[in-house]
C-alpha positions as CSV (number, residue, x, y, z in Angstrom):
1,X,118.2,109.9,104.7
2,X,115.9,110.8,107.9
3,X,112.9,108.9,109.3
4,X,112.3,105.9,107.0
5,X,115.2,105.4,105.2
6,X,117.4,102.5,104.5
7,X,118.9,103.1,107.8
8,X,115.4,102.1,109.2
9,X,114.8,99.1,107.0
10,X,114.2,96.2,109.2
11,X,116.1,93.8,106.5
12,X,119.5,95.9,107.0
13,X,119.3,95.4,110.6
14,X,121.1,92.4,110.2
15,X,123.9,93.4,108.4
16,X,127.4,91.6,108.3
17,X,129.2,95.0,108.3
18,X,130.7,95.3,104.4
19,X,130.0,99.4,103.6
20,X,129.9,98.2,100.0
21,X,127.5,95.4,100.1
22,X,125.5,97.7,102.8
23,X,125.1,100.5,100.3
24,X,124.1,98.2,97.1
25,X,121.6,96.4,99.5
26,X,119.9,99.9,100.6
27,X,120.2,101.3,96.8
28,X,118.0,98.0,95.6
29,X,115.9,97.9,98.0
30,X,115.4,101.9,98.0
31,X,114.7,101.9,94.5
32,X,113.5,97.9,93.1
33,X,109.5,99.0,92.5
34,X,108.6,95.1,91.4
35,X,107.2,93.7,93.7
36,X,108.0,90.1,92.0
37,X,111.8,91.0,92.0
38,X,111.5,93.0,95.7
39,X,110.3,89.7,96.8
40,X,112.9,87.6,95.5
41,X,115.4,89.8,96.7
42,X,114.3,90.2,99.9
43,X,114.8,86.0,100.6
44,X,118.4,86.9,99.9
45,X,118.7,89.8,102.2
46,X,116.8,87.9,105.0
47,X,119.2,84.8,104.9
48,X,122.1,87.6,104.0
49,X,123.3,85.1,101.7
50,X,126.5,87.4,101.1
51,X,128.0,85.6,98.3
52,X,124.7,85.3,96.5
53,X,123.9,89.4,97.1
54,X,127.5,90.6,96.0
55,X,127.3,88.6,93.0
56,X,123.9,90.5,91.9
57,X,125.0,94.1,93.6
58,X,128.6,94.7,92.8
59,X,128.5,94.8,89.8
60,X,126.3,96.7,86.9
61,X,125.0,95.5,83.8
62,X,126.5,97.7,81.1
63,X,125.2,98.3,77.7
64,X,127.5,97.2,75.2
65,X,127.5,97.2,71.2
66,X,125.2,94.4,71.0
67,X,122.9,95.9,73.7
68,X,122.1,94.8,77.5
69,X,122.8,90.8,77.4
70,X,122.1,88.7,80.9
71,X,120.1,86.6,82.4
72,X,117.0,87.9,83.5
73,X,117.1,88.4,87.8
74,X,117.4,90.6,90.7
75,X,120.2,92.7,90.6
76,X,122.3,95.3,89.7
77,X,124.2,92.6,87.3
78,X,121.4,90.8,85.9
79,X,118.3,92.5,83.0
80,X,115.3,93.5,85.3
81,X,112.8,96.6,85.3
82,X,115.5,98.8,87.0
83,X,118.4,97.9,85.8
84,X,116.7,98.8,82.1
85,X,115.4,101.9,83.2
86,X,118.5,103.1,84.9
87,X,120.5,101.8,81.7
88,X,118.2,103.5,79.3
89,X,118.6,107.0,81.2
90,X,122.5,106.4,81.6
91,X,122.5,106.2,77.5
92,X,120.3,109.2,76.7
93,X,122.6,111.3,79.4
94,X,125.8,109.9,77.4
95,X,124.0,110.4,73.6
96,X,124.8,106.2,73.2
């Protein structure tokens, strides 16, 4: 990624070593643009409250026939501004 990116995030500095939780925590924090959700998320990641972040990253929120249905929150799981968006382009891609 070069100079600046998610290796160089001071929040992953921290990190308790899973590759997979690792790689959802750079992706959200790479590409959550809310700063109201950012925020939030970023308590998580500076407590690494690992149970709390793997629950919200690995998994995704999937669009089904009665739409997207979750709670609102941060994370890949839960209805936010980017999980929308990136559901949205996923559907036009696919002709859903």
């Amino acid at each position: 990624m070069g100079a600046g990116g998610v290796n160089s995030n001071p929040l992953l500095a921290r990190s308790p070593g899973d590759a997979q939780l690792d790689r959802a925590v750079g992706q959200w924090l790479s590409w959550d643009k809310n700063p109201k959700t950012k925020a939030q998320f970023e308590i998580l990641v500076r407590n690494w409250m690992n149970k709390e972040l793997r629950d919200r990253l690995c998994c995704r929120l999937t669009f089904g026939t009665a739409g997207l249905r979750s709670a609102m929150g941060t994370g890949f799981c839960y209805i936010n501004d980017l999980t929308v968006i990136q559901s949205t382009q996923v559907s036009i891609v696919e002709g859903i």
